[in-house]
N, C-alpha and C positions, 0 to 999 in steps of 0.2 A: 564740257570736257575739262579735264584736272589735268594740268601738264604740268610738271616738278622740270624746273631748268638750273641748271649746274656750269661752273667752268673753272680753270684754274687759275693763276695768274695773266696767263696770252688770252685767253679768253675774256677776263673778265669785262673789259669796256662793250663790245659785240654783246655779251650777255645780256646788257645793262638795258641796252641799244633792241636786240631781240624781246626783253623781258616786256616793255612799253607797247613793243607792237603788239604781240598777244593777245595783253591785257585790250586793247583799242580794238582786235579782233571779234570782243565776249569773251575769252576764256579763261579760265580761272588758273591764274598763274603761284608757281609756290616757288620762290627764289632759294634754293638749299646749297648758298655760297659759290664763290671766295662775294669780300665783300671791300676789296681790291688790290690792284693792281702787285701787294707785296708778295714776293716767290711763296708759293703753297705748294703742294704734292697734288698733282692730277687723280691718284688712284683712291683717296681722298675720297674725291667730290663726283666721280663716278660709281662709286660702291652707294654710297646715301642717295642719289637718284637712281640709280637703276635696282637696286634693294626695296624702294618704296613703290616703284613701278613692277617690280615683280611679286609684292605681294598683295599688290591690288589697292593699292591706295590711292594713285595716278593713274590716269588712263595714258597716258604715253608721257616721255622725256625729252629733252632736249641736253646736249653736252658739249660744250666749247672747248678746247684746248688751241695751242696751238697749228697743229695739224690733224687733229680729229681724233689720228691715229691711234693715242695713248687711255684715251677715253672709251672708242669702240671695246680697243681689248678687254678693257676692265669691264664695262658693261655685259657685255656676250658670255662671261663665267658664269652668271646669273640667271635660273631655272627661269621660263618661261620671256625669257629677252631677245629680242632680236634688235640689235643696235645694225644701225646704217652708218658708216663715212658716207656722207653725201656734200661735194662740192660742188657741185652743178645740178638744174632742174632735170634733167633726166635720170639720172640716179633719184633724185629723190622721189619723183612720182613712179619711177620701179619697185622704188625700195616697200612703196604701198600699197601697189598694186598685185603686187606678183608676192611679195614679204611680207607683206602683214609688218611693218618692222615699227616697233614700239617705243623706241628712243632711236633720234635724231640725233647723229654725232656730225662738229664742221671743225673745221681749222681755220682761225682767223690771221692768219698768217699764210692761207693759201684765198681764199675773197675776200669780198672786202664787202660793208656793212650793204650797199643794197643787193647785191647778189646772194647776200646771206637771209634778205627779208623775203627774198622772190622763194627761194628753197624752201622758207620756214613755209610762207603762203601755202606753196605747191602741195608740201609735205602736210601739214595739217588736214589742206582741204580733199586730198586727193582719197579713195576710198579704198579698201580691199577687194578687188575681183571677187575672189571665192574662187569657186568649179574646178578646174583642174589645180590652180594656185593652194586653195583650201588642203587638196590631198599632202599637197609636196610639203607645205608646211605641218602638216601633222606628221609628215613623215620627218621632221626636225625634230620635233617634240618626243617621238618613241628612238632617234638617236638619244639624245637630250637624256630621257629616264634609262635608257642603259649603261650610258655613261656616268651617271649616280649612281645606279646599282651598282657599278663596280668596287 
């Protein structure tokens, strides 16, 4: 699996920190900035991972900000994304199970670096249901193309 990981300035150490576990995981990691800790623009460095993940070059994302928050938005504007805020492991294995959700958003300023590797764990390994989950998400996706069409 291709996972593109991104964050802004608050993010960036956790990145650095997340970026190493992956890799020690197997997975093929693609670091697409900040490259540190100097003030950057968040909306940035969530449009270049979640852009590359929605057009299929990345099989899912990871995005750090400070509180996640500024990162999911910008992610989610993007055809075929479903970004999660996930601070705790229970969000994150919903976010998989029942979401399908393709980029991982955290706030490093709300965990702290081993609660952030439990989440990544969870979230990586945890799988899509399907069956009833599968409908509701398509029924995202035909929101989604209407909302284009307009």
């Amino acid at each position: 699996m291709k996972i593109a990981i991104g964050a802004d300035h608050a993010g960036y150490e956790l990145k650095e920190l997340i970026k190493a576990h992956v890799t020690k995981m197997n997975f093929e990691v693609y670091d697409m900035g900040t490259c540190s800790t100097c003030s950057v623009d968040y909306p940035d460095f969530a449009e270049t991972v979640a852009s590359a993940v929605s057009q299929g070059l990345y099989d899912r994302g990871i995005l750090i900000c400070g509180t996640g928050i500024g990162m999911s938005i910008v992610a989610n504007k993007f055809k075929n994304i479903r970004a999660a805020l996930c601070n705790d492991l229970f969000t994150a294995k919903m976010s998989r199970l029942h979401n399908d959700a393709n980029i991982l958003c955290m706030g490093s300023r709300i965990i702290g670096s081993g609660l952030a590797i439990e989440i990544v764990n969870t979230w990586l390994t945890t799988p899509f249901e399907g069956e009833r989950h599968g409908r509701r998400v398509e029924k995202i996706n035909l929101i989604e193309r209407k909302v284009i069409d307009k």
